[in-house]
Every structure is written in structure tokens, then in C-alpha cells.
C-alpha positions as a LaTeX table, in Angstrom:
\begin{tabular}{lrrr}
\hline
Residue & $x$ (\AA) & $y$ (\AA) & $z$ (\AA) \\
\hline
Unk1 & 0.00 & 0.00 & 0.00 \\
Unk2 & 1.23 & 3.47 & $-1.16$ \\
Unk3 & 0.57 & 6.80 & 0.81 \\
Unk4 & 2.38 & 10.49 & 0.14 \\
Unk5 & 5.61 & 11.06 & $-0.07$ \\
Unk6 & 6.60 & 7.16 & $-0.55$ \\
Unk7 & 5.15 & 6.12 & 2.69 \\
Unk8 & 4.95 & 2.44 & 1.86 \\
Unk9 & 3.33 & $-0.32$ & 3.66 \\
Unk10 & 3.40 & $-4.10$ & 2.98 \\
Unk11 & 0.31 & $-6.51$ & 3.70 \\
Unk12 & $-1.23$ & $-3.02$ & 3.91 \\
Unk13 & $-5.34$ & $-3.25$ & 3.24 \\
Unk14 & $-8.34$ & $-0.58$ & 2.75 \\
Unk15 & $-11.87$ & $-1.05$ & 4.51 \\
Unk16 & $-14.34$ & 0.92 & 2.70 \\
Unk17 & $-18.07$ & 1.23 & 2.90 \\
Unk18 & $-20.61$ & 3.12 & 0.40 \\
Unk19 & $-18.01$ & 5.91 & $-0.81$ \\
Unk20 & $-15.97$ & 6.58 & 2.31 \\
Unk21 & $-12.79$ & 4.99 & 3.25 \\
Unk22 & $-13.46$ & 3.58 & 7.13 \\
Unk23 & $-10.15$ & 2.29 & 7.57 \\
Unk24 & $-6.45$ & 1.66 & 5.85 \\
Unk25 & $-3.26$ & 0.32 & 7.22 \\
Unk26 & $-1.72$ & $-2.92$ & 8.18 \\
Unk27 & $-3.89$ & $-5.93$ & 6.75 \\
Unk28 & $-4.66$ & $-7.74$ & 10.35 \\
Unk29 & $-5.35$ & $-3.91$ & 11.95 \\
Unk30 & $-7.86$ & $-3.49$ & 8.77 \\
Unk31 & $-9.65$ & $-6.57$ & 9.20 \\
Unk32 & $-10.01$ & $-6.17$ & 12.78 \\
Unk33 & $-13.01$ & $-3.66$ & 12.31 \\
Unk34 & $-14.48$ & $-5.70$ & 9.24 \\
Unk35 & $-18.14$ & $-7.66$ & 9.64 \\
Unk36 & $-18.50$ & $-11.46$ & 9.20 \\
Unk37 & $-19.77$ & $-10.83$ & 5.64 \\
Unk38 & $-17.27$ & $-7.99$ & 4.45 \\
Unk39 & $-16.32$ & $-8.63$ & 1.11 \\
Unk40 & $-12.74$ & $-9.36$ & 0.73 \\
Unk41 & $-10.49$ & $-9.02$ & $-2.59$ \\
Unk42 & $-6.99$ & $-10.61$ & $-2.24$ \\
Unk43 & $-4.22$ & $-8.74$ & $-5.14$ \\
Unk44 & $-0.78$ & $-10.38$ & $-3.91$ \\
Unk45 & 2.55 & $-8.73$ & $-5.49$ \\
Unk46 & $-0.12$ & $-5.56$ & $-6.57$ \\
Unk47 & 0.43 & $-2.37$ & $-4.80$ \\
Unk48 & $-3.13$ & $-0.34$ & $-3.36$ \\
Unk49 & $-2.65$ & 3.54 & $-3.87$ \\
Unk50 & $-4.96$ & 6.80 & $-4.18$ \\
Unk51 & $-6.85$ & 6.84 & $-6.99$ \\
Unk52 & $-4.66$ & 9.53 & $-9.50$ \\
Unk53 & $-5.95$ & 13.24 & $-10.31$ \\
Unk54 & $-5.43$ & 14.49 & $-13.49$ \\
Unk55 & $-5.60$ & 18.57 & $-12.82$ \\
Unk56 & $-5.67$ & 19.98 & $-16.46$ \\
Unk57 & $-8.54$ & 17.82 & $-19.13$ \\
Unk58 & $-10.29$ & 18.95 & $-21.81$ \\
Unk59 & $-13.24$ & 16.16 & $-22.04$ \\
Unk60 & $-15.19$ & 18.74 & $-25.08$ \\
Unk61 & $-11.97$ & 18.13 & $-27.14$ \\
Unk62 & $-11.63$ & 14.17 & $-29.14$ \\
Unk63 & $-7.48$ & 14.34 & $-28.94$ \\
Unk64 & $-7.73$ & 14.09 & $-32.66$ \\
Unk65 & $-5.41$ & 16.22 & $-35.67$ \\
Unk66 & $-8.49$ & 18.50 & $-35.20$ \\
Unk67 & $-10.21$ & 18.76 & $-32.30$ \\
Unk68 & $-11.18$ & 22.34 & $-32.65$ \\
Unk69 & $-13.28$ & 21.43 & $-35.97$ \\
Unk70 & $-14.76$ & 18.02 & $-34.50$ \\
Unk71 & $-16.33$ & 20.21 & $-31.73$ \\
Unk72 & $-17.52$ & 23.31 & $-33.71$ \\
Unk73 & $-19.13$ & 20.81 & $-36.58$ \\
Unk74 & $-20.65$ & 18.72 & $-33.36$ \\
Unk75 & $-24.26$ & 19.16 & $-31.85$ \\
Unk76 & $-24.39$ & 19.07 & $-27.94$ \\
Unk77 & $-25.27$ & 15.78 & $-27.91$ \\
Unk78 & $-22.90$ & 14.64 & $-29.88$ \\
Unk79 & $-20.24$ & 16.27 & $-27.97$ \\
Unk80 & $-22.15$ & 14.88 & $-24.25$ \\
Unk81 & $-22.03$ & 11.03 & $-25.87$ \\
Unk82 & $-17.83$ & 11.91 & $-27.37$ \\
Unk83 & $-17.22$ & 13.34 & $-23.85$ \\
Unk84 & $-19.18$ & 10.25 & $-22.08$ \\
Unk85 & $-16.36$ & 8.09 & $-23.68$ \\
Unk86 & $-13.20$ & 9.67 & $-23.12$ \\
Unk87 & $-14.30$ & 9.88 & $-19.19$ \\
Unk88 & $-14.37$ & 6.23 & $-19.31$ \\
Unk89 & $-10.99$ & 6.36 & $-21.04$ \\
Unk90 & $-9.81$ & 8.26 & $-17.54$ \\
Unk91 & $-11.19$ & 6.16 & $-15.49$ \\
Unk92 & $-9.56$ & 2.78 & $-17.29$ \\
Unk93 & $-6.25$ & 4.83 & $-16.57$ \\
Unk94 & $-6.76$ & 4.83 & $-12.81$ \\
Unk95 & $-7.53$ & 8.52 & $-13.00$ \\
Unk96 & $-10.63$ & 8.88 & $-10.06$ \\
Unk97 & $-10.47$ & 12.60 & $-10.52$ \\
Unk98 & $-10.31$ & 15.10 & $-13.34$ \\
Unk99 & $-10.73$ & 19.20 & $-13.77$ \\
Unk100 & $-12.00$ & 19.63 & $-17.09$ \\
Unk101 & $-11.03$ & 23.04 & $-17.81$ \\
Unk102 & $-12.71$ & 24.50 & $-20.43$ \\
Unk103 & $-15.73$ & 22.83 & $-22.02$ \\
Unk104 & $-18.66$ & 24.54 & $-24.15$ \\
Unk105 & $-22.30$ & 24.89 & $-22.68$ \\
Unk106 & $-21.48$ & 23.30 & $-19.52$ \\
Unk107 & $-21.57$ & 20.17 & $-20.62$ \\
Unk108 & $-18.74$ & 19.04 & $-18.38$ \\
Unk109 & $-21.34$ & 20.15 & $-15.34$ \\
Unk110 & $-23.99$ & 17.87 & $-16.98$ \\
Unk111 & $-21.62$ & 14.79 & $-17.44$ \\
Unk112 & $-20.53$ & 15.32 & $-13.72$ \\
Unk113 & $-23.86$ & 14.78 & $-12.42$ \\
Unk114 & $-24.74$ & 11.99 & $-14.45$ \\
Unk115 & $-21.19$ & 10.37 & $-13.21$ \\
Unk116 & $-22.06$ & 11.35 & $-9.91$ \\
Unk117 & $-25.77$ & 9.68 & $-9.96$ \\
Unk118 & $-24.13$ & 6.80 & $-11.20$ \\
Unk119 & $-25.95$ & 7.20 & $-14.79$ \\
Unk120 & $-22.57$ & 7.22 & $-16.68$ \\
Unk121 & $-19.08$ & 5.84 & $-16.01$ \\
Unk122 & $-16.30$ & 7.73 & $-14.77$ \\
Unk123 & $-14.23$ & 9.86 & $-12.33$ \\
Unk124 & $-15.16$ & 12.58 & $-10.19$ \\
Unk125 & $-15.32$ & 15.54 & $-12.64$ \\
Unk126 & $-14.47$ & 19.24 & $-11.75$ \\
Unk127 & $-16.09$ & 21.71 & $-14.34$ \\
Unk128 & $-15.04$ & 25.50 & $-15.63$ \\
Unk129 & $-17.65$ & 25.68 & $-17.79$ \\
Unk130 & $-16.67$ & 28.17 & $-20.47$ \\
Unk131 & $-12.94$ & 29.87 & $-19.88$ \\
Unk132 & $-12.63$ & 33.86 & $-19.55$ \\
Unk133 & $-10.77$ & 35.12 & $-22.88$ \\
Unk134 & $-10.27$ & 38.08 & $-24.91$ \\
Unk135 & $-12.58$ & 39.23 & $-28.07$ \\
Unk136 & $-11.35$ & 36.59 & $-30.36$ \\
Unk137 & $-8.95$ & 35.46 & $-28.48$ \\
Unk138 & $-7.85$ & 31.76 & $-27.50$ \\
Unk139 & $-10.53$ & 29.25 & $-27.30$ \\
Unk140 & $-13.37$ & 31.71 & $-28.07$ \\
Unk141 & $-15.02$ & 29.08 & $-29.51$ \\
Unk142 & $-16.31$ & 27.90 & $-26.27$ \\
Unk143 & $-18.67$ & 30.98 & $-25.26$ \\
Unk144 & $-16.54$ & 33.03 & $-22.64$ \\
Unk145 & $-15.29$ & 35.86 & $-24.97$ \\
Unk146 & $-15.37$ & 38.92 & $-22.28$ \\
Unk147 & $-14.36$ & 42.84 & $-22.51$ \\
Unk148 & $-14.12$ & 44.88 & $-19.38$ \\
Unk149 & $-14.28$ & 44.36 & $-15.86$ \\
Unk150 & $-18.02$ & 44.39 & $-15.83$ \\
Unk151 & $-18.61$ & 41.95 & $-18.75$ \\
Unk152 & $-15.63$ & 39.95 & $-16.44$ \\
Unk153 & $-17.54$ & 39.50 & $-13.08$ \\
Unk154 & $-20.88$ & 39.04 & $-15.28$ \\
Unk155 & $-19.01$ & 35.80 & $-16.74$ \\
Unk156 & $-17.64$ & 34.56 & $-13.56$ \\
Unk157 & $-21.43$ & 34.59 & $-11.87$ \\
Unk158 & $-22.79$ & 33.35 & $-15.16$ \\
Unk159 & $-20.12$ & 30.23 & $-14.78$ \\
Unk160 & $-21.09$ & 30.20 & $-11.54$ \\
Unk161 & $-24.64$ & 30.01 & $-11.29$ \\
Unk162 & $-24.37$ & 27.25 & $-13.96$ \\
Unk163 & $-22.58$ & 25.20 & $-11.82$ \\
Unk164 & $-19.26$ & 25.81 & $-11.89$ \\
Unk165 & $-16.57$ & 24.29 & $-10.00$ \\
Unk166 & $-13.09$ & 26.86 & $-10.95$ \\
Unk167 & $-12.93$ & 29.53 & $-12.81$ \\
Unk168 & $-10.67$ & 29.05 & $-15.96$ \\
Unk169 & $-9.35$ & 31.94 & $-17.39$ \\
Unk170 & $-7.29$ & 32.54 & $-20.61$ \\
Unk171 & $-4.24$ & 35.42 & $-19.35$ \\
Unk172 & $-2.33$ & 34.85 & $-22.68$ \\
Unk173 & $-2.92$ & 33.31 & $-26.18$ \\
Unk174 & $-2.76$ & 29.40 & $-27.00$ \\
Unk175 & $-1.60$ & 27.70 & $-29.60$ \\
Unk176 & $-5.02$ & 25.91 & $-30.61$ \\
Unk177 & $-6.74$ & 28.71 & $-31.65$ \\
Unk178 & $-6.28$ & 29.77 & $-35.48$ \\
Unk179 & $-5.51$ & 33.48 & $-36.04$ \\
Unk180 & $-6.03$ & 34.50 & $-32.12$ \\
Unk181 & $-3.28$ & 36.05 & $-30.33$ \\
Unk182 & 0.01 & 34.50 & $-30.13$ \\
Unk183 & 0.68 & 31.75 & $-27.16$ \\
Unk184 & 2.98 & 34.73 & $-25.43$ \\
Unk185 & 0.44 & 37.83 & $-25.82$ \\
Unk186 & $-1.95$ & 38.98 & $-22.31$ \\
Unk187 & $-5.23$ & 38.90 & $-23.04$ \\
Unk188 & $-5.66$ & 40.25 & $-19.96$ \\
Unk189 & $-4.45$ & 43.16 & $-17.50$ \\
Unk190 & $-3.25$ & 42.61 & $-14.22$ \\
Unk191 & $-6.24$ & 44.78 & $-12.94$ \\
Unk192 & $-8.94$ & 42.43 & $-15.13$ \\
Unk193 & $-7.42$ & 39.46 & $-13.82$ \\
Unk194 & $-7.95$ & 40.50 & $-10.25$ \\
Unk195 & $-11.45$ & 41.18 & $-11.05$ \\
Unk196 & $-11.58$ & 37.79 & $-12.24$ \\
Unk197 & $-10.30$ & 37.16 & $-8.77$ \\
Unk198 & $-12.13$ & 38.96 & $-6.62$ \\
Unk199 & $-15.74$ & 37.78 & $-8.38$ \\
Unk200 & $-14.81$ & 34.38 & $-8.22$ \\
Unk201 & $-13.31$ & 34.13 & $-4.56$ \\
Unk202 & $-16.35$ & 36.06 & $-3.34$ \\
Unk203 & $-18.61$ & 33.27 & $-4.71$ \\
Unk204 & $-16.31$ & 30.58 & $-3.09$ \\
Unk205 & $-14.38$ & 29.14 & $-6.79$ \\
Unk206 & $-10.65$ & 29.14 & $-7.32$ \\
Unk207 & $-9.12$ & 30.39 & $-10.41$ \\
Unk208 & $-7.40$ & 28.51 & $-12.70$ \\
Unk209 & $-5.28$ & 30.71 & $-14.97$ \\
Unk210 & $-4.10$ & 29.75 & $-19.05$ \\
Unk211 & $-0.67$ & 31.03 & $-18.97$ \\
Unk212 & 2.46 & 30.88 & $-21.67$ \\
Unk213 & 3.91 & 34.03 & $-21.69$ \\
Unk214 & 5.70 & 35.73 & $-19.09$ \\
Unk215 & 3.71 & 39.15 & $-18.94$ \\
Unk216 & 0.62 & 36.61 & $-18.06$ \\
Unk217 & 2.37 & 34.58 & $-15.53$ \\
Unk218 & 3.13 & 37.76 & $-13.99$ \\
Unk219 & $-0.21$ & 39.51 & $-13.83$ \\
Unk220 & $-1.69$ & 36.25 & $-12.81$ \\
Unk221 & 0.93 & 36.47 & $-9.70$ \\
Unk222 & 0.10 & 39.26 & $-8.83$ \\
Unk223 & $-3.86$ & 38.70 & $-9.19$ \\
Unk224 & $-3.89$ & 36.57 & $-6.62$ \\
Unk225 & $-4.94$ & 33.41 & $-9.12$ \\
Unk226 & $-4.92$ & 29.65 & $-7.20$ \\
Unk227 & $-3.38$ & 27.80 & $-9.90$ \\
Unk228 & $-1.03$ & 28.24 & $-12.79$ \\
Unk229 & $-1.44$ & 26.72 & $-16.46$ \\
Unk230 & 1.37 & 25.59 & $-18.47$ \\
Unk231 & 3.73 & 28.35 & $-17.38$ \\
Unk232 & 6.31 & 27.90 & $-19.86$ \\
Unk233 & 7.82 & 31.44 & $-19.35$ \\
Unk234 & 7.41 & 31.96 & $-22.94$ \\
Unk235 & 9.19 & 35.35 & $-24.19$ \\
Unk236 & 8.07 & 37.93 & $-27.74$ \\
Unk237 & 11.00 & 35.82 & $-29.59$ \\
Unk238 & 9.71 & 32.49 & $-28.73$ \\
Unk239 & 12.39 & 31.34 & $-25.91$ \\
Unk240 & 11.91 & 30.87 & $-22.24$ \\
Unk241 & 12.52 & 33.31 & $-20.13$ \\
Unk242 & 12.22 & 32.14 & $-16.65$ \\
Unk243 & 12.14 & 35.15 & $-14.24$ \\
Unk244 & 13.67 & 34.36 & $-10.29$ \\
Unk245 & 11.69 & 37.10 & $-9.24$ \\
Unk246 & 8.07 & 35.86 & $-10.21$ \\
Unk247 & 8.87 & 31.95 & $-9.01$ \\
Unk248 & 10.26 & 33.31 & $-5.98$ \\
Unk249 & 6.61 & 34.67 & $-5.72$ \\
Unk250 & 5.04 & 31.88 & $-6.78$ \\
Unk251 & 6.96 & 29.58 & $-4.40$ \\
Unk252 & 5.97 & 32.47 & $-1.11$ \\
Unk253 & 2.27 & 32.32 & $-2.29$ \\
Unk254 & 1.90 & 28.79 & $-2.26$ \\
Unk255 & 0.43 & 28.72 & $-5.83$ \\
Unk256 & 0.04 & 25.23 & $-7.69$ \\
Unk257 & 1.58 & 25.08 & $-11.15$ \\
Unk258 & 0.03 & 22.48 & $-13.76$ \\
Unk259 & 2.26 & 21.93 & $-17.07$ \\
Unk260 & 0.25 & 19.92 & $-18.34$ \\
Unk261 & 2.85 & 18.80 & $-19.99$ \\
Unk262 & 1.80 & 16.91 & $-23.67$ \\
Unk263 & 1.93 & 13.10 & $-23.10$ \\
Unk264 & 3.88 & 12.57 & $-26.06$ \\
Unk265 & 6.71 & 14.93 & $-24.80$ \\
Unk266 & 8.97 & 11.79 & $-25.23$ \\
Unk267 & 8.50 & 11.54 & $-29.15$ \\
Unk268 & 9.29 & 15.64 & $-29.35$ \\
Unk269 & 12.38 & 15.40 & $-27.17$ \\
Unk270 & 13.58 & 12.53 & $-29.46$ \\
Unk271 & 12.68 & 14.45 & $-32.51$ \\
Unk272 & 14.40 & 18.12 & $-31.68$ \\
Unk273 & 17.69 & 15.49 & $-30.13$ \\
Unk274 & 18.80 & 15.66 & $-26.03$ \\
Unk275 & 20.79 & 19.14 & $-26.38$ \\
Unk276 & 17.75 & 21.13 & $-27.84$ \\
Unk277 & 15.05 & 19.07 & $-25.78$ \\
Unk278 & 17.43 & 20.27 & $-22.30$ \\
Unk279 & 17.29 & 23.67 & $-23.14$ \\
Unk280 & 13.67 & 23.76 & $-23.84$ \\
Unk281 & 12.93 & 21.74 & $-20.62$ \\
Unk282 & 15.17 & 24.26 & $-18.67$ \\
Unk283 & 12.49 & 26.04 & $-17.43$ \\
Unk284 & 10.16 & 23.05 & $-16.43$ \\
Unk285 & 13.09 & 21.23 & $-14.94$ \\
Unk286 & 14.13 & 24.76 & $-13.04$ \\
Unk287 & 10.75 & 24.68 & $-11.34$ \\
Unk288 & 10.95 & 20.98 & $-10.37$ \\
Unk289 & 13.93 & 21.43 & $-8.71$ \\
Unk290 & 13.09 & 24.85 & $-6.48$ \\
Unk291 & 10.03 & 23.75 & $-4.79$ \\
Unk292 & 7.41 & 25.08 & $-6.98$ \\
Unk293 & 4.12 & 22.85 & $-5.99$ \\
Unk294 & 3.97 & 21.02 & $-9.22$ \\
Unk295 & 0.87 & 18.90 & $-9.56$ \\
Unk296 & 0.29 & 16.48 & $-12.48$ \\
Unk297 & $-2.03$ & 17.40 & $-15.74$ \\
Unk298 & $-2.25$ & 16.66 & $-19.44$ \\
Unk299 & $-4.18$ & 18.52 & $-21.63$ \\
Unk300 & $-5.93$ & 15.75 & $-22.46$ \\
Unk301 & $-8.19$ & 16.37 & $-25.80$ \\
Unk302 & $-5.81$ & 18.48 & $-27.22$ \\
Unk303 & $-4.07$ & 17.28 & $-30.74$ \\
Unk304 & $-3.09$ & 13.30 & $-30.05$ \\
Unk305 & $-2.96$ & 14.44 & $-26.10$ \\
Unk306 & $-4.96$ & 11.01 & $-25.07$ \\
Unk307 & $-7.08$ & 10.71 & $-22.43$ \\
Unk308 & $-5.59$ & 7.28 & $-20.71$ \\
Unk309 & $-1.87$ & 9.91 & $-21.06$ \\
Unk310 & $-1.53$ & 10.74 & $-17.40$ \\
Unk311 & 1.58 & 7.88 & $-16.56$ \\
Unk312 & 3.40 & 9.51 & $-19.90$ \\
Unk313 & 3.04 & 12.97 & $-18.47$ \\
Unk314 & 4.29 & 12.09 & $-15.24$ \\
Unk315 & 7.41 & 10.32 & $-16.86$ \\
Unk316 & 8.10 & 13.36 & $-17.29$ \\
Unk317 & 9.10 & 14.63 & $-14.18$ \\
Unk318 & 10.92 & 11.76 & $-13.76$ \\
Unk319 & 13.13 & 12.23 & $-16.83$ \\
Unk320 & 13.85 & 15.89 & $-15.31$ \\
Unk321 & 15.14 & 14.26 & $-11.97$ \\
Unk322 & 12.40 & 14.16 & $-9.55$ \\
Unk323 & 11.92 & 10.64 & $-7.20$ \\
Unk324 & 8.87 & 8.17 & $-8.46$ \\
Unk325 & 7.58 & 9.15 & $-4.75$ \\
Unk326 & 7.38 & 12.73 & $-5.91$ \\
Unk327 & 5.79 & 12.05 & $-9.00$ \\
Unk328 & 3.19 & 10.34 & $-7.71$ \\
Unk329 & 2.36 & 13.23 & $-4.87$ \\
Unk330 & 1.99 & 15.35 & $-7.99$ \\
Unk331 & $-1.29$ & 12.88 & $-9.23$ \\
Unk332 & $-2.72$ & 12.42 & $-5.60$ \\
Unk333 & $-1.96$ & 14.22 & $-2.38$ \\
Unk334 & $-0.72$ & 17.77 & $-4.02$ \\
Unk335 & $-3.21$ & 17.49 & $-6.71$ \\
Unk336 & $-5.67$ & 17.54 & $-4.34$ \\
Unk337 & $-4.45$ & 20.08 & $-2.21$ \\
Unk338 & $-4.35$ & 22.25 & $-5.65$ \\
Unk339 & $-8.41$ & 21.38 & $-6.31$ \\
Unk340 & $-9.19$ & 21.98 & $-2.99$ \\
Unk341 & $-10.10$ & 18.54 & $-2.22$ \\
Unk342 & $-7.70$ & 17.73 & 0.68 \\
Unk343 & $-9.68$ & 16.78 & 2.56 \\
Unk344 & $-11.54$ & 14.15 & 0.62 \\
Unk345 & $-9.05$ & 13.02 & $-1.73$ \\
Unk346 & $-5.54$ & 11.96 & $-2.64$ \\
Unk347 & $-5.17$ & 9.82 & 0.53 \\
Unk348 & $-5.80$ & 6.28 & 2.08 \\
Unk349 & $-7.19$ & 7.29 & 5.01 \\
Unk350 & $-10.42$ & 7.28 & 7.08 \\
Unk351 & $-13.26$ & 9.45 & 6.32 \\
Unk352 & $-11.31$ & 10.10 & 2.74 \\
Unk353 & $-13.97$ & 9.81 & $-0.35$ \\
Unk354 & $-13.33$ & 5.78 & $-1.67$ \\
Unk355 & $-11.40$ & 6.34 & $-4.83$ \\
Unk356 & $-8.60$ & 3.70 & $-4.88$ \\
Unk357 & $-6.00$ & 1.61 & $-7.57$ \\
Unk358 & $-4.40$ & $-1.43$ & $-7.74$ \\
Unk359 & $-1.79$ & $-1.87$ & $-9.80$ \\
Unk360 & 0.29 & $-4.59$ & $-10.55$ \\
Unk361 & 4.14 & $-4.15$ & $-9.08$ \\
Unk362 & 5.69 & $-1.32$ & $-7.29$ \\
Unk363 & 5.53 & 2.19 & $-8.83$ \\
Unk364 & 8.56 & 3.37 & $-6.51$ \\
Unk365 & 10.40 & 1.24 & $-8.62$ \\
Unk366 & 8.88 & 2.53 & $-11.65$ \\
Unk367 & 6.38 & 4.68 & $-12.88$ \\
Unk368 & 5.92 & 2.18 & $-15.73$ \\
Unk369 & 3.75 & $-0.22$ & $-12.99$ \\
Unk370 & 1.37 & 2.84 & $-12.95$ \\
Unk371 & $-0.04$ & 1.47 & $-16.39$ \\
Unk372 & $-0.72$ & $-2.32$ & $-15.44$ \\
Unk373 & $-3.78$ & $-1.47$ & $-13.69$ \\
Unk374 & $-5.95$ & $-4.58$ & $-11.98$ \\
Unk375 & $-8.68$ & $-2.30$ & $-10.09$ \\
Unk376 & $-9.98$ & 1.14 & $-10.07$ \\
Unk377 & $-12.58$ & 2.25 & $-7.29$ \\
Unk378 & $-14.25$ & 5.22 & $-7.68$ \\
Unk379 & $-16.18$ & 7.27 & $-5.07$ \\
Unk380 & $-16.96$ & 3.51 & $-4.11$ \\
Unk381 & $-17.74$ & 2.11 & $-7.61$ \\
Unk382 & $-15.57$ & $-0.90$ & $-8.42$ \\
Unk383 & $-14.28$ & $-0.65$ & $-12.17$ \\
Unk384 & $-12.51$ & $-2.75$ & $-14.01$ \\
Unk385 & $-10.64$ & $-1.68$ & $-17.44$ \\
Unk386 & $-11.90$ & $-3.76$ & $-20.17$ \\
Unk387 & $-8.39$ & $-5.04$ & $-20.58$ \\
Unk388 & $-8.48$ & $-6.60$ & $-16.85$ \\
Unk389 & $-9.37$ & $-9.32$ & $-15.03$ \\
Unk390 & $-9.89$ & $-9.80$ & $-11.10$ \\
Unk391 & $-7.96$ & $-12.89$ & $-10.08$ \\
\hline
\end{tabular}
């Protein structure tokens, strides 16, 4: 059994009842509080962990060449039954939790109540609804275009009211959105983004903010935002420009930073060679090493990002440097923290919600065993990946 920061326990077991955890540790302490007819399933040489977070999805997005055109040519309900699918793609991954981050008509909010009421497989599903950006600017697509501080706060109590769980909001261009600004520019000032802020905090929502460039990562800094996007300290000229003044900041606030880093980083690095792929993971490895609160994300749905991608993104880290035990914090105990869901999530541990894995082998000796995945319980619900079968 696996716990935070590679606390590791052998014959370890987990007692749970309904969706709550009631008990976890040793295997004789476990069963000491079980009834006559508990239910008991045996996974020898498998190791029992928290069920992983992924912190950065977009389920409205198919992962395809073009997901951009597959969802503007796509009814709702084509979209709901695409999105439906790719949760259960999650969920075979061992991923119990997931913040979709940008969606279009909230129909992340409807798929996480029909997960929730058990009408539809998957994991626990945090929605933004439609993301804050510019006129025209990235992802605009999805309904949240906004100009000035009143059509700002209007947005964030629209998002709200509809359900809501974060506010996602673009502070710089992307790179998926043809002819918007470029993946460096602020859509945003400092003073809009602390609107953006202010209205959501007020209402009880964090803010998640989209940022490449540098001028966005500042501004959303200094805005007080509870999460960090991408952050890839993107310059005007198109290098990184990592400023020890704003992660000093971001390290003293206690902010989380997602990369969601591209599951298929590996095939880039091996394309641009190891010299070119160190200096462009400068930046990322930089952060990695000075304490930023890194937490594990994808980008899931964006071009051939897949949705079952989270083990490749964490690899990741671990190329960079940073212990399996680390790693693996980053998908469950800090990811948590960074949602907001301490409390209920990323731990074995009694009165946590009951989303659990089993996988097959030891991932403290390698991430790798994160794939081979026996048993996935979520909020309670046993799953099993098509691939697997219970011995």
C-alpha cells in the first residue's frame, strides 16, 4: 500500500463502505473492524494507492489532428455522448479525478452529475464551464469571450450560477486557436485578472489561470490566481525566459503550477535530439527542482494528447530528476491540495472519499507499474478496465 511522499506499507489493506474509506493500514489492523460478511479481494505482489488526479482535461476536445473542428461541426449531444467516452478512457487509466477546464455549454457540469448519480461511467469531474478570454482570443469558440471588468464579473457569476466548479481563465494566447493572439500575448491586464479574482473568490471558486507568456504569468501572480497553467515562461522571440523574481513569488504564495505537460513529450524530445530538448525543458526542470508545488495534468483532448496519457506525463518529471515518490504526490496528495479537495481526496485514510487503484508491481520502482492497472474504485464504484481481469 502506497501513501504520500513514498510512505509504503506491505500486507497493507483498505476497509471501505458506500463511498468513504473507514479504515487503511496494516492488513490484520484493517480486518479487525471488518463484519462477518465484508467482502474481501486478495491482489498479492499488486500495490493499493490513491486513486490519480489528473488537474488539467479537456473532455469537449476528441485528442484528434483537429479537435477544434470536431467540436464546432458537433451538436451538444454529440459532444455529451464523445465526452461520455473519453471519461471512461480516464477512469480505465486509474484517474478517479479530473478538472475539465474548459468545455462549451457546460456540458462538463452535466456529465458530472450523471457520473455522480451513477448514470454514466467515470471519475469525479471538476467543471469550468466556459474559460474567460479576450474578443477573439484563444478558445473563443467555447462561449466566454469577455471585454471589461463588468462583462468579467458578469461571466464569472454566469459560470457560476451554472454550476461551476473553478474559474478558468485565458491570461495569454494558445496555440489551438487559429488566427487569435500569439501563445505569449496577455489577453488580460493585471487589474482584469484580479477582477476575475475577486468575483470568483467572493462566490467561493478558485481560479485557474491559461498562462504561456511571461507578462501573463506575472499579472496572474500578482492577481492573486490559485493555480497556474502551463507556465512555460514563454518570451516575444519564442524562448523561455524564466524570471527568479516571479517563481520566488510563486513559491511564497503557495500557488500550484500544472504543465500539463503533452503526453507525447517523449516523441518531441527525441525528434528536436537531447541538447535542444534540455534547453527547452530548462524552465520546467528549473521549477521541479526549487520547490514550486507542481501537480500532475495533461491537456488531455488536445491534438493526439490522449485521455488514458496521465503515466506519460508524469514520466516526465521523472526524466527531469524528480523521485517516483514525488511524481506520484503530484497525481494524488498535491493534486488535491491544488483542487481543494484535501480533505476528501488523494489519501488512504479514514473518512477520505473511496477512490482507490491497484496496480500490478511497485511504482517506486517505476512509474511504468502505474499502467498495469488490476482495479480502479471510484467514489466507491468498483471498475474494471476492459483489458483486466480480477484474479
Amino acid at each position: 500500500m502506497l501513501g504520500p511522499s513514498s510512505t509504503h506499507l506491505d500486507d497493507g489493506a483498505v476497509l471501505i463502505s458506500g463511498h468513504t474509506i473507514l479504515a487503511a493500514g496494516t492488513r490484520k489492523d484493517v480486518l479487525a473492524h471488518t463484519e462477518p460478511d465484508c467482502r474481501i479481494l486478495e491482489f498479492p505482489d499488486a500495490t493499493v494507492l490513491p486513486g490519480l488526479i489528473d488537474c488539467h482535461v479537456h473532455l469537449a476536445f476528441d485528442a484528434g489532428p483537429d479537435p477544434v473542428t470536431t467540436l464546432t461541426d458537433s451538436d451538444d449531444m454529440t459532444l455529451l455522448l464523445g465526452m461520455a467516452g473519453r471519461a471512461r478512457q480516464l477512469l480505465d487509466a486509474g484517474i478517479t479525478t479530473a478538472r475539465d477546464l474548459g468545455d462549451r455549454g457546460g456540458l462538463a457540469v452535466r456529465l458530472r452529475e450523471a457520473i455522480s448519480q451513477g448514470a454514466i461511467t467515470g471519475p469525479r469531474i471538476l467543471a469550468a464551464g466556459a474559460p474567460l478570454t479576450s474578443r477573439n482570443g484563444h478558445c473563443w469558440f467555447l462561449g466566454g469571450e469577455v471585454e471589461g471588468e463588468d462583462e468579467i464579473r458578469q461571466k464569472v457569476r454566469q459560470n457560476a450560477e451554472e454550476g461551476a466548479d473553478v474559474i478558468k481563465v485565458m491570461a495569454t494566447g494558445g496555440g489551438l486557436t487559429r488566427g487569435g493572439p500569439s501563445i505569449w500575448q496577455p489577453q488580460f491586464t493585471t487589474e482584469e485578472l484580479c477582477a476575475v479574482v475577486e468575483e470568483a473568490h467572493r462566490l467561493g471558486l478558485p481560479v485557474a489561470a491559461h498562462a504561456h507568456g511571461v507578462q501573463g504569468i506575472a499579472a496572474a501572480i500578482s492577481a492573486g490566481v490559485d493555480t497556474i497553467e502551463h507556465c512555460s515562461w514563454m518570451a516575444e522571440d519564442g524562448t523561455s525566459d524564466l524570471r527568479e523574481d516571479l517563481l520566488a513569488q510563486i513559491i511564497d504564495k503557495q500557488m500550484h503550477v500544472c504543465l500539463a505537460n503533452h503526453p507525447n513529450w517523449r516523441a518531441f524530445a527525441d525528434r528536436v535530439g537531447p541538447e535542444k530538448a534540455a534547453e527547452l525543458f530548462a524552465s520546467a526542470r528549473r521549477m521541479a527542482q526549487s520547490g514550486v508545488q507542481l501537480v500532475a495534468g495533461t491537456d488531455a483532448g488536445v491534438p493526439r494528447a490522449s485521455f488514458g496519457g496521465l503515466v506519460s506525463s508524469m514520466e516526465f518529471f521523472e526524466y527531469l530528476g524528480t523521485p517516483p515518490d514525488r511524481v506520484i504526490d503530484m497525481a494524488t496528495v498535491n493534486a488535491a491540495s491544488a483542487l481543494g479537495l484535501s480533505d476528501q481526496a488523494g489519501r488512504l485514510a479514514a473518512g477520505y472519499r473511496a477512490d482507490l487503484l491497484v496496480v500490478d508491481g511497485d511504482p517506486l520502482a517505476g512509474l511504468d507499474a502505474l499502467r498495469a492497472v488490476r482495479l480502479v474504485v471510484a467514489d466507491g464504484r468498483f471498475h474494471i478496465p476492459d483489458s483486466t481481469a480480477l484474479s
